[in-house]
Backbone as a printed PyTorch tensor [residue, N CA C, xyz], in Angstrom:
tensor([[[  6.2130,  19.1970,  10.2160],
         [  5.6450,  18.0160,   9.5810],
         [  5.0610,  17.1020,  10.6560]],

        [[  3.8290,  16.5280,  10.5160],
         [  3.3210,  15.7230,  11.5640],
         [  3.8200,  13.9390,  11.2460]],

        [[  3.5880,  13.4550,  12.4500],
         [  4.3320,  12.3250,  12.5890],
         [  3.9100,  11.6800,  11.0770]],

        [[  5.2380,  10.6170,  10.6770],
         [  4.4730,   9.8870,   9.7090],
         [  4.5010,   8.3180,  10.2360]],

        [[  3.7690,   7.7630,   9.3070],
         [  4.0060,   6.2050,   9.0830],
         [  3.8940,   5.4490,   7.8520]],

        [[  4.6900,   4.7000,   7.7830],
         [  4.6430,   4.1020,   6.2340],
         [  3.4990,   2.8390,   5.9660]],

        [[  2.7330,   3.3620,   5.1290],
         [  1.5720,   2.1650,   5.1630],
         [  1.5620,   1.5520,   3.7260]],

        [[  1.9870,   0.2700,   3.7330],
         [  2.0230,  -0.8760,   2.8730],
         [  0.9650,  -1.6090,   2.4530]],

        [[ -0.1000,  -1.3900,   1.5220],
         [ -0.8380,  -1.9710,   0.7210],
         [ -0.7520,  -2.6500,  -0.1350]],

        [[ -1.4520,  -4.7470,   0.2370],
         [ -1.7380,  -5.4850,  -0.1020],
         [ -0.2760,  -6.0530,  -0.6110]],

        [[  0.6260,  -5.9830,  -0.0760],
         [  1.8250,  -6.7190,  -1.3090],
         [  1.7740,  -7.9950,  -0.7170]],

        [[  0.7720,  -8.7710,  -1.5010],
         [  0.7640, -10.1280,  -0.7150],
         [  0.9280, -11.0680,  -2.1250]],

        [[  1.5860, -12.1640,  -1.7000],
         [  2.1340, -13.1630,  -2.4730],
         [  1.1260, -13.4370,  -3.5530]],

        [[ -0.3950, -13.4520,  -3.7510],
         [ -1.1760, -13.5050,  -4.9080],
         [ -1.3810, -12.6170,  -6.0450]],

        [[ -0.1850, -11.8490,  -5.3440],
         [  0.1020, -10.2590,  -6.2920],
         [  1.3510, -10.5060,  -7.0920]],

        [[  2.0410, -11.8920,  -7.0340],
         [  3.2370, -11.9450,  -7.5930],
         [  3.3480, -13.4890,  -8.2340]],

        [[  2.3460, -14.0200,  -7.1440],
         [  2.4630, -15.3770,  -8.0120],
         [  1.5070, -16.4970,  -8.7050]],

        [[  0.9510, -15.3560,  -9.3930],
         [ -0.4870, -15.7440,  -9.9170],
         [ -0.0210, -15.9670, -11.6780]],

        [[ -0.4140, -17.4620, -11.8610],
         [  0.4280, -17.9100, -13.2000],
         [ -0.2880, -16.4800, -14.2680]],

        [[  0.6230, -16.0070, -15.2450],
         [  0.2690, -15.7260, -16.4650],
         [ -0.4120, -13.7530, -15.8320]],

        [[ -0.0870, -13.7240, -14.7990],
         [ -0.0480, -12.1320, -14.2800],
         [  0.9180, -11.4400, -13.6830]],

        [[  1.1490, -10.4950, -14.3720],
         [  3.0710, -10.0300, -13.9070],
         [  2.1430,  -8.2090, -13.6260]],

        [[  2.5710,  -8.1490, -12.2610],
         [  2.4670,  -6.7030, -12.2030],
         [  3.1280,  -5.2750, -12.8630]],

        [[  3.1920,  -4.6250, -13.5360],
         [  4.0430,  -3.7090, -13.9370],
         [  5.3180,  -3.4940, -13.2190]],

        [[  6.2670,  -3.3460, -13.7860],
         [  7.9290,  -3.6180, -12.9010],
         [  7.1920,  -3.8730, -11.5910]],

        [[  7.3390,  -5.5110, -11.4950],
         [  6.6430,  -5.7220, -10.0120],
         [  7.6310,  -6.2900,  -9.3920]],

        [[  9.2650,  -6.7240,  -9.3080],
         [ 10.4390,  -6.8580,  -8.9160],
         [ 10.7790,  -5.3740,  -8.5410]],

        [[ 11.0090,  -4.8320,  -9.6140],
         [ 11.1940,  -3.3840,  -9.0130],
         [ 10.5590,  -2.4300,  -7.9690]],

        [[  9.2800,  -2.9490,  -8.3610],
         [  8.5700,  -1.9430,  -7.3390],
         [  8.7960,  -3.1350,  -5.5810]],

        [[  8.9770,  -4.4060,  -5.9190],
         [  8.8210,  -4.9770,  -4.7060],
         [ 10.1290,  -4.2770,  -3.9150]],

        [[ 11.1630,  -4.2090,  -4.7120],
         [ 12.9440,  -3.3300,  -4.1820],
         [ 12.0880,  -2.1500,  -3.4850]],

        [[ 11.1900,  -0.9730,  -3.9290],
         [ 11.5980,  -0.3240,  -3.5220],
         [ 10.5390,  -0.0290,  -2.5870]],

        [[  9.6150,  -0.9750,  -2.3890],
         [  8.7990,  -0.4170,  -0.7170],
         [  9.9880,  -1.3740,  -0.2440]],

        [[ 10.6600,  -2.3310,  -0.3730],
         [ 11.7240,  -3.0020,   0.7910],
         [ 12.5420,  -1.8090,   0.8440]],

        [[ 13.1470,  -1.1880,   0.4210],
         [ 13.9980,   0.2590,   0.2880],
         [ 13.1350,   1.2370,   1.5330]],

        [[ 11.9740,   1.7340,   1.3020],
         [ 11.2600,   2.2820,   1.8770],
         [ 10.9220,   1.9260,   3.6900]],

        [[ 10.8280,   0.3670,   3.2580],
         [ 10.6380,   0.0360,   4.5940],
         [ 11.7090,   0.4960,   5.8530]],

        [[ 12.6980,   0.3840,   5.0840],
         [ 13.8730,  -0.0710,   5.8170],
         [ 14.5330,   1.1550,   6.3190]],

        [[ 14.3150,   2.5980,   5.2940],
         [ 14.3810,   4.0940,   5.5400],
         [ 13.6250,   4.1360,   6.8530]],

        [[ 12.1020,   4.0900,   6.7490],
         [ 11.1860,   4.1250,   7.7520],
         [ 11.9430,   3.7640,   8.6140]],

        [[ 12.5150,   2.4060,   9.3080],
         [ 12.3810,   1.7950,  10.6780],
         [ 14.1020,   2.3520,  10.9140]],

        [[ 14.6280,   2.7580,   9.9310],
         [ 16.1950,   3.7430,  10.5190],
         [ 16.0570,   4.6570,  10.9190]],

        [[ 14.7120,   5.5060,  10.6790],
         [ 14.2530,   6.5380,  10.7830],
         [ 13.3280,   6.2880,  12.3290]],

        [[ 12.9230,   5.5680,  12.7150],
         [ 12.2440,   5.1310,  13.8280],
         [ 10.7130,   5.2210,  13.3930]],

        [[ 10.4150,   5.5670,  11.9170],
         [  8.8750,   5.7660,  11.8530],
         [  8.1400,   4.3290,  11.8660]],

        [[  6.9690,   4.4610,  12.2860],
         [  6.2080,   2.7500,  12.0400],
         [  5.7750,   2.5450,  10.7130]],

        [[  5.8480,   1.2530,  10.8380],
         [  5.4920,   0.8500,   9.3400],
         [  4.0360,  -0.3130,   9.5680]],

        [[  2.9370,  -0.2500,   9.0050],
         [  2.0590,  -0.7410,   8.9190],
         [  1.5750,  -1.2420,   7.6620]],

        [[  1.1210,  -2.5110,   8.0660],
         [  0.6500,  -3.3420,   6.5060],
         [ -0.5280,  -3.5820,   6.6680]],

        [[ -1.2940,  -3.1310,   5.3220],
         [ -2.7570,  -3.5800,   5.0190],
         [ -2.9710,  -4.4080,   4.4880]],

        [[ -3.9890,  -5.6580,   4.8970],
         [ -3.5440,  -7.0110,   4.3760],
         [ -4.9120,  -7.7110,   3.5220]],

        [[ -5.2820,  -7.4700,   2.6170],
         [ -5.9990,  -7.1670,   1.7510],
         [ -7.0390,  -9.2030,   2.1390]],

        [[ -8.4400,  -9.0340,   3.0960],
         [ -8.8040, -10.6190,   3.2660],
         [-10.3750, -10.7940,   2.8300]],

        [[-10.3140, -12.2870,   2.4780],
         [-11.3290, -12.6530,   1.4790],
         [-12.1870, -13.6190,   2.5950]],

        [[-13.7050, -13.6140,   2.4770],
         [-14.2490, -14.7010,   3.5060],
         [-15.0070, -15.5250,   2.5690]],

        [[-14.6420, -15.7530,   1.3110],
         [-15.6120, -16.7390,   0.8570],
         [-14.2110, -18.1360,   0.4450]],

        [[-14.2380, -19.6440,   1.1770],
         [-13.3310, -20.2180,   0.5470],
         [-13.2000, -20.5520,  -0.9280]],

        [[-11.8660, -20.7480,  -1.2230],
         [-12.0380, -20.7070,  -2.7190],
         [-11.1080, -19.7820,  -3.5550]],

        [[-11.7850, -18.2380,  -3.0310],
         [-11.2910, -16.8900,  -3.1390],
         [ -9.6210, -16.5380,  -2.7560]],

        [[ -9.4190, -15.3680,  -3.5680],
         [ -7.8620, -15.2410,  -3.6760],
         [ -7.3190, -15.1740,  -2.1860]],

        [[ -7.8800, -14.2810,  -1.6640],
         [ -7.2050, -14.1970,  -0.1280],
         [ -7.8390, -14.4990,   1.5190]],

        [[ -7.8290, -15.7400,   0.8840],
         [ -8.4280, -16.0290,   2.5150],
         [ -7.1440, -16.5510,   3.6440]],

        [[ -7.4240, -15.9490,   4.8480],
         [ -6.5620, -15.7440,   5.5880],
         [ -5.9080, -17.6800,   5.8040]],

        [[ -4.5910, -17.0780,   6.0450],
         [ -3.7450, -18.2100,   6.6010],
         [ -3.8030, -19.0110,   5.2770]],

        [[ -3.5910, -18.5850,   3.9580],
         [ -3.4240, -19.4000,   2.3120],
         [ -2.2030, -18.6480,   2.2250]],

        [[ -1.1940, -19.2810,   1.2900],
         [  0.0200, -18.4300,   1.0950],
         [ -0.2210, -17.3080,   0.0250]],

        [[ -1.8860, -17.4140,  -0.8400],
         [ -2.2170, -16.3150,  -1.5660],
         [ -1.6240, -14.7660,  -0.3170]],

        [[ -2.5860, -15.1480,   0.3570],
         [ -2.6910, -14.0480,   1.5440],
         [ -2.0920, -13.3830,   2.3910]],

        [[ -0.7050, -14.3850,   2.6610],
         [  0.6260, -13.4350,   3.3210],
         [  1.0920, -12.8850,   2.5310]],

        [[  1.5960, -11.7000,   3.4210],
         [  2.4470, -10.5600,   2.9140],
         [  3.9150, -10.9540,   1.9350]],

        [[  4.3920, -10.6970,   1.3270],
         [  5.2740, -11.5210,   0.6110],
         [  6.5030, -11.1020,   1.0780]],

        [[  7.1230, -12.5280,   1.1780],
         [  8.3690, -12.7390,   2.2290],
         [  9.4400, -11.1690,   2.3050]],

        [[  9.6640, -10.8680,   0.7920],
         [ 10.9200, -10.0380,   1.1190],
         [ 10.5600,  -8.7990,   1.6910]],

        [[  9.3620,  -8.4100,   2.2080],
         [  8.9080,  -7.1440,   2.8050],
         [  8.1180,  -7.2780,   4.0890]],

        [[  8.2570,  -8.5980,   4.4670],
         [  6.9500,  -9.1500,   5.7710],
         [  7.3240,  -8.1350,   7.2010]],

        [[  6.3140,  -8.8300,   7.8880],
         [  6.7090,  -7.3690,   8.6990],
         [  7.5200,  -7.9770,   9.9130]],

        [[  8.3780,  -7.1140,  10.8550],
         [  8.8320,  -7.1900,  11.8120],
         [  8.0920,  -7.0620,  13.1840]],

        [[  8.8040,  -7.8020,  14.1730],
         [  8.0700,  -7.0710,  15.5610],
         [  8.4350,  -5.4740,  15.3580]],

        [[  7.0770,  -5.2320,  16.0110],
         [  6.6160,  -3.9490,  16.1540],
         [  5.9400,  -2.9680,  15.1030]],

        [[  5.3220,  -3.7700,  14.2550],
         [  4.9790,  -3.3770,  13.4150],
         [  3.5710,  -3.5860,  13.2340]],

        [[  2.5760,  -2.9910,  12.9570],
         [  1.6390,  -3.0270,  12.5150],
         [  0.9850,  -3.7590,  11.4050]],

        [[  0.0230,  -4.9200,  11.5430],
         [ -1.0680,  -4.9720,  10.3200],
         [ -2.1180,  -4.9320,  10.5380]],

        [[ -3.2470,  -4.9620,   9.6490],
         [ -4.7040,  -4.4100,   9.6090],
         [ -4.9060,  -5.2780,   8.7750]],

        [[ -6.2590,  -5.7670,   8.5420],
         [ -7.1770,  -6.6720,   7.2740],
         [ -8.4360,  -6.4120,   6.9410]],

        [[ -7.9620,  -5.7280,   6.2800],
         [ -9.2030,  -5.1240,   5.6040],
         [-10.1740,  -5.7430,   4.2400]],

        [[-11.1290,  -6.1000,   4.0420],
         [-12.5600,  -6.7020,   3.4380],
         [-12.9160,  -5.7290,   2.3260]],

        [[-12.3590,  -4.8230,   1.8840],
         [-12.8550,  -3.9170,   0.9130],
         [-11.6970,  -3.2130,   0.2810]],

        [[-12.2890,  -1.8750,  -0.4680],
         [-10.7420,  -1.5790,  -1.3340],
         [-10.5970,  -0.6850,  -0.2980]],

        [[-11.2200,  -0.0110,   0.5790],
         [-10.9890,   1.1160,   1.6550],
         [-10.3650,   0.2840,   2.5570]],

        [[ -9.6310,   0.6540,   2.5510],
         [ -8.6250,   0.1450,   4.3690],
         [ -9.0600,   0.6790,   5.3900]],

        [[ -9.7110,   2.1790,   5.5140],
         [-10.5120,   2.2720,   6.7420],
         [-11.8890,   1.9410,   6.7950]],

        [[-12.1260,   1.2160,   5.5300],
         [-14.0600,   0.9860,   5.7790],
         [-13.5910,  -0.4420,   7.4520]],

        [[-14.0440,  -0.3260,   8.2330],
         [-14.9250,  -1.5190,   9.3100],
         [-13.1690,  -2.1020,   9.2780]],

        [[-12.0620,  -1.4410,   9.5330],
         [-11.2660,  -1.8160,   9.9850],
         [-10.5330,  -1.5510,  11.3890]],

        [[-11.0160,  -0.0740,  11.6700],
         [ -9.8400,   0.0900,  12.9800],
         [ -8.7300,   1.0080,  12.5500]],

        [[ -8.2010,   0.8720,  10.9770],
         [ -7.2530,   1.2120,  11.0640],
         [ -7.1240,   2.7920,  11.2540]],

        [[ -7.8620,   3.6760,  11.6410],
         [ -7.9480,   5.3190,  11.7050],
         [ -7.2090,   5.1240,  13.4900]],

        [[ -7.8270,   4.4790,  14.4080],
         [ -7.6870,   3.8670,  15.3670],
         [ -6.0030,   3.9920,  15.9560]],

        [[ -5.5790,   2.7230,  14.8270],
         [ -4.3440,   2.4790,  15.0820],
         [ -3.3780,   3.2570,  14.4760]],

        [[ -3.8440,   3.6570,  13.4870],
         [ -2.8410,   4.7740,  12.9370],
         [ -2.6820,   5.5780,  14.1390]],

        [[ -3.8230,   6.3890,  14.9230],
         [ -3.9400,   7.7120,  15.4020],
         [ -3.0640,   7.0430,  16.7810]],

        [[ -3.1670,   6.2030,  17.0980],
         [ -2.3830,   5.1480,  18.5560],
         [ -0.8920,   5.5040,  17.9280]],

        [[ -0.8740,   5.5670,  16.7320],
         [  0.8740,   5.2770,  16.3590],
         [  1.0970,   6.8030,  16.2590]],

        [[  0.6110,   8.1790,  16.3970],
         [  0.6210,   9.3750,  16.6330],
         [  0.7000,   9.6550,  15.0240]],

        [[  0.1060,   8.5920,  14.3120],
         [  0.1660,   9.3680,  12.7330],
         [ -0.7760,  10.9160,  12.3200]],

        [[  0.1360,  11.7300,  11.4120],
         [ -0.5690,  12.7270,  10.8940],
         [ -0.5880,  12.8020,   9.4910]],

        [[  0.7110,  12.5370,   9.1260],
         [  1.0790,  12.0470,   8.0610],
         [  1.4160,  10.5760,   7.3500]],

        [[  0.8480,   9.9910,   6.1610],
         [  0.5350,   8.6500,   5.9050],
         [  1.2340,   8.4380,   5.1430]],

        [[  2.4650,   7.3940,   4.4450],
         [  3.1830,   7.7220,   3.3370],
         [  2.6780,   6.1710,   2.6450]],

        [[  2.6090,   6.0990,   1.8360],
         [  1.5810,   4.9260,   1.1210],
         [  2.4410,   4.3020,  -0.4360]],

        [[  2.6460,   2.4840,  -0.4560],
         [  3.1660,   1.9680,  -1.3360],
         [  2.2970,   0.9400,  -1.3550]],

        [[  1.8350,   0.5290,  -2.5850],
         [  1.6400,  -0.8710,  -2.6020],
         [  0.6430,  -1.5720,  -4.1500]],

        [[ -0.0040,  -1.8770,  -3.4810],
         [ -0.8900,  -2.3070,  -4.8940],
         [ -1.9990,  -2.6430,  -4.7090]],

        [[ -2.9060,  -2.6410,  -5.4700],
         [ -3.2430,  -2.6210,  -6.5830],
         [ -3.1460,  -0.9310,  -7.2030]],

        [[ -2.3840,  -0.2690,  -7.7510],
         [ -2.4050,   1.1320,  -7.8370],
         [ -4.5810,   2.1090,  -8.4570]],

        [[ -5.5870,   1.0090,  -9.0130],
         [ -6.4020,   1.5330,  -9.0650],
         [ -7.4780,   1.0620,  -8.6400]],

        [[ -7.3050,   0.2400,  -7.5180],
         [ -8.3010,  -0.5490,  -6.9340],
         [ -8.0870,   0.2800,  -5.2260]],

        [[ -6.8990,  -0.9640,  -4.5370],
         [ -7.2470,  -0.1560,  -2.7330],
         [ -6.1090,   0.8630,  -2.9260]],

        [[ -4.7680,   1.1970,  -3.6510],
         [ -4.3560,   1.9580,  -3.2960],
         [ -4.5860,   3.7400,  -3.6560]],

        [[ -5.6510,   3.4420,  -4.6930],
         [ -6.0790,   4.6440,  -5.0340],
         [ -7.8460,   4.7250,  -4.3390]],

        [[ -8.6120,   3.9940,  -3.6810],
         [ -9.6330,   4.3800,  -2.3460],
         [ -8.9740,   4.5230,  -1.5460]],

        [[ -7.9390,   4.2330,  -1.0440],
         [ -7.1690,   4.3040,   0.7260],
         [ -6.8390,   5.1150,   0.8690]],

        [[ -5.8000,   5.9190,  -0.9580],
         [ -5.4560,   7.0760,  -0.1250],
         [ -6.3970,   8.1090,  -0.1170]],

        [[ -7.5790,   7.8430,  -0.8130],
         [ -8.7010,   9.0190,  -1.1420],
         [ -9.4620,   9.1910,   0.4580]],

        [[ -9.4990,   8.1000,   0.9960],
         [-10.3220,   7.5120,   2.2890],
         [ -9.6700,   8.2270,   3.1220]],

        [[ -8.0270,   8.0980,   3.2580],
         [ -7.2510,   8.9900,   4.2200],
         [ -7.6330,  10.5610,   4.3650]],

        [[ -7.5900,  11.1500,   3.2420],
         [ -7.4630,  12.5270,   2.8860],
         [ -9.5100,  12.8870,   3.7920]],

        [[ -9.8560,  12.1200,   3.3940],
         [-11.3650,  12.2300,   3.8850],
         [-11.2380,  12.0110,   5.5090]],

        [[-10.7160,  10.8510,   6.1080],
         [-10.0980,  11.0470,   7.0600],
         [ -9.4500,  11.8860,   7.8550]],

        [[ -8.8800,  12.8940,   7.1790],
         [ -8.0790,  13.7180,   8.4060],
         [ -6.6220,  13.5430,   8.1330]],

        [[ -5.9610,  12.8290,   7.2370],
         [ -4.7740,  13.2750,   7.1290],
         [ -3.8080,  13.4850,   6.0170]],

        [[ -2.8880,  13.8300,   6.3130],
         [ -2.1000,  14.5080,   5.4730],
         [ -1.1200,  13.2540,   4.1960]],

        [[ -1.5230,  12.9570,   3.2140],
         [ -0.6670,  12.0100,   2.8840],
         [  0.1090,  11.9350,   1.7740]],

        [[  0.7210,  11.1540,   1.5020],
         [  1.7980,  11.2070,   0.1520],
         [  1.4380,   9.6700,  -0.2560]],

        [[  2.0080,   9.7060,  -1.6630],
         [  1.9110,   8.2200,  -2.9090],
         [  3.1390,   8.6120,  -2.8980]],

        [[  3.9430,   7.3420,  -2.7600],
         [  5.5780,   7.2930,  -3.3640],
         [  5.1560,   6.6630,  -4.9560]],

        [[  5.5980,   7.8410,  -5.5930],
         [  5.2320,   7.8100,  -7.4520],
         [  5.2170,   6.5260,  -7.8130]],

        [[  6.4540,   5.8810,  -7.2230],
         [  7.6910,   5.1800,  -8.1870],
         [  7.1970,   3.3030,  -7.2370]],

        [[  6.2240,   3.6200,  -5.9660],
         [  6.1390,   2.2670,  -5.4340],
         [  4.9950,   1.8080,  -5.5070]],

        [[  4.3680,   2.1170,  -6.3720],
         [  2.8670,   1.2870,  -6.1450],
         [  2.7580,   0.8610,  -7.5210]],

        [[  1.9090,  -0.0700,  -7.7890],
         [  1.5180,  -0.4390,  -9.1240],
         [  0.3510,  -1.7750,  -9.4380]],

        [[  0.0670,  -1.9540, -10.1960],
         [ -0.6500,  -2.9120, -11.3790],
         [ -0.6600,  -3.5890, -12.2680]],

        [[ -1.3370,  -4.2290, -13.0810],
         [ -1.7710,  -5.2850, -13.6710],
         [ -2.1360,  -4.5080, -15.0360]],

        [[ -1.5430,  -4.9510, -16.1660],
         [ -2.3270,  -4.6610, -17.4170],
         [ -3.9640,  -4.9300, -17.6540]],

        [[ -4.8400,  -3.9790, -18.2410],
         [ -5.9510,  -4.7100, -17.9070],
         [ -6.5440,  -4.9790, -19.4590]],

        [[ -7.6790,  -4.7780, -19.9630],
         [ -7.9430,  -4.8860, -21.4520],
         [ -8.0760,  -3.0090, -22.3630]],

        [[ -7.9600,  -2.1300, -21.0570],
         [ -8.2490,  -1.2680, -21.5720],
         [ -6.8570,  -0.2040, -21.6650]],

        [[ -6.5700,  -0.4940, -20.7700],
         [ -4.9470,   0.2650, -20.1910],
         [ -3.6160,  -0.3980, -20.0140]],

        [[ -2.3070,  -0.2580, -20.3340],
         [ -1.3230,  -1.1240, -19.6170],
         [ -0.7950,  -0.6110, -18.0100]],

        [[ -0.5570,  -1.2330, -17.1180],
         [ -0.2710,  -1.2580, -15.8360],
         [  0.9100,   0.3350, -15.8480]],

        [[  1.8000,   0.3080, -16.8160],
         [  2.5020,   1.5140, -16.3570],
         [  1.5960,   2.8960, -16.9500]],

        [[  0.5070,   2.6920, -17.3370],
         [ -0.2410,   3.7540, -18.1060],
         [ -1.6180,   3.9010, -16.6740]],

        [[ -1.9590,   2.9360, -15.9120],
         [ -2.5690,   3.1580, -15.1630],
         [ -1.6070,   3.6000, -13.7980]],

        [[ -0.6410,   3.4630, -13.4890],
         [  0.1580,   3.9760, -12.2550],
         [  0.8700,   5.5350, -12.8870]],

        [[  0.8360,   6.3960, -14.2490],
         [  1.1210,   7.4340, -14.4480],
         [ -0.4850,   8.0170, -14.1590]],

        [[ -1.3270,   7.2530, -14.7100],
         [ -2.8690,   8.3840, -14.7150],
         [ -3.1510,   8.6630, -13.4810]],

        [[ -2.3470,   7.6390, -12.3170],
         [ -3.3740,   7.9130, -10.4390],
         [ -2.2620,   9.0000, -10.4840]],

        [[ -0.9000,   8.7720, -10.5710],
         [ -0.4010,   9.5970, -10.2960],
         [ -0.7180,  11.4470, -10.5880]],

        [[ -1.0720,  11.3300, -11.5390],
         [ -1.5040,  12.3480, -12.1230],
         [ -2.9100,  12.7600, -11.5400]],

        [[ -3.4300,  12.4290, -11.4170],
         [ -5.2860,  12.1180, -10.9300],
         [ -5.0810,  12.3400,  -9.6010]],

        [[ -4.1830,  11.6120,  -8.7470],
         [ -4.3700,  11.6980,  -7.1560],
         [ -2.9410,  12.6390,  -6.3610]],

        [[ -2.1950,  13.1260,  -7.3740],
         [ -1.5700,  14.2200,  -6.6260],
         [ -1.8020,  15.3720,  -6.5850]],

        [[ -1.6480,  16.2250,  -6.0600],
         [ -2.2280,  17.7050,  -5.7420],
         [ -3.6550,  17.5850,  -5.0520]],

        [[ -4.5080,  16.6550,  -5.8280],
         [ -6.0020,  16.5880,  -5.4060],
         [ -5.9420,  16.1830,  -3.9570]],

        [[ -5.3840,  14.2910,  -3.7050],
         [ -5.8820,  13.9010,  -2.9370],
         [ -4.5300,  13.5310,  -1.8430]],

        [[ -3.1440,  13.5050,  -2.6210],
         [ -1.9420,  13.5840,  -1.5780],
         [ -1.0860,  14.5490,  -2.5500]],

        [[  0.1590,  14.3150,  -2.0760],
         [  1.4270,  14.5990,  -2.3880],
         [  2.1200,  13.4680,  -3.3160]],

        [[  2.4410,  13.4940,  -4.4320],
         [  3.1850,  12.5410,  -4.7240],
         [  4.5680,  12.6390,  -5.2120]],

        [[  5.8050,  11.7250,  -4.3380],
         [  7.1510,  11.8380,  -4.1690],
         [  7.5570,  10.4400,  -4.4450]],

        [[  8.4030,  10.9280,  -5.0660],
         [  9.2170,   9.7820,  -5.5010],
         [ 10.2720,   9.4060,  -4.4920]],

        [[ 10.3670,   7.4890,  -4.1350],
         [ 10.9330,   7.1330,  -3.7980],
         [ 12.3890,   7.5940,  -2.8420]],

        [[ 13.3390,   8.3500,  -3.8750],
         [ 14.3050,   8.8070,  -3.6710],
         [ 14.3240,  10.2070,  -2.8570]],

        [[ 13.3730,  10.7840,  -2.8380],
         [ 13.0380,  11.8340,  -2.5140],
         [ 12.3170,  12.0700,  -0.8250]],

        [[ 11.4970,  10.7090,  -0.3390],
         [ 10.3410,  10.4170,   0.8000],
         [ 11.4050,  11.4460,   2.1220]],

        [[ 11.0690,  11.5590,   2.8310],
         [ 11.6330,  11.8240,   3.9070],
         [ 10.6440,  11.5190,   5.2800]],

        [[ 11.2420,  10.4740,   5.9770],
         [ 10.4190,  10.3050,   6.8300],
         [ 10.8870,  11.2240,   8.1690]]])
């Protein structure tokens, strides 16, 4: 198995505390990339956060707004990696292929959110990229929208982006 690293998409505080928008079990899913994280760094793997930034003021995530930090119970530690990325691709005009490949990644293990916005381009972007990656089933998720409910859109990527574009493992199962 080639090295991994755990890469954390967008769990930033405008993802949790935006009046009158509740992410699909979004307590739960916040438990279990903190679960995840914490496997990772017992495990000695790196953990890197993609930090989802906005340049028009006004807008949900412009840097240094509390929209825009990472949200407290998962923030990152020394030695840890983040990236800020301007699009739903985390490697469009970021670096992050860069720093991954600096952190000897081969393998990418991926939680976070928005499950059909960046976390379903990032991991498509990876696989186009060059590496090998996994969706933890059970840690990423969404927003009800007018057409779908949030746990009906985190079963369809699942379904849609495993086998095709990663591996997808559940939580309990990851092995870093």
């Amino acid at each position: 198995m080639s090295a991994s690293v755990l890469v954390v998409v967008d769990v930033q505080n405008v993802m949790f505390e935006t009046p009158g928008e509740f992410p699909f079990e979004g307590e739960r899913v916040l438990e279990t990339i903190a679960a995840l994280i914490a496997s990772a760094r017992e495990a000695d793997v790196p953990v890197h956060y993609v930090q989802h930034t906005t340049r028009e003021e006004g807008s949900c995530c412009v840097a240094g707004t509390r929209n825009w930090e990472i949200h407290s119970s998962i923030a990152p530690k020394p030695g840890d990696t983040v990236s800020r990325k301007y699009s739903y691709d985390a490697f469009w005009d970021t670096g992050l292929e860069e720093t991954l490949r600096g952190l000897g990644a081969g393998r990418l293990v991926f939680c976070g959110l928005q499950t059909e916005f960046c976390v379903d381009t990032t991991v498509r972007s990876a696989l186009a990229h060059g590496f090998e990656s996994v969706l933890v089933g059970d840690a990423h998720t969404t927003f009800d929208t007018e057409v779908l409910r949030g746990e009906q859109i985190v079963a369809h990527h699942n379904m849609t982006l495993g086998g095709r574009f990663c591996e997808i493992v559940m939580a309990g199962d990851v092995e870093f």
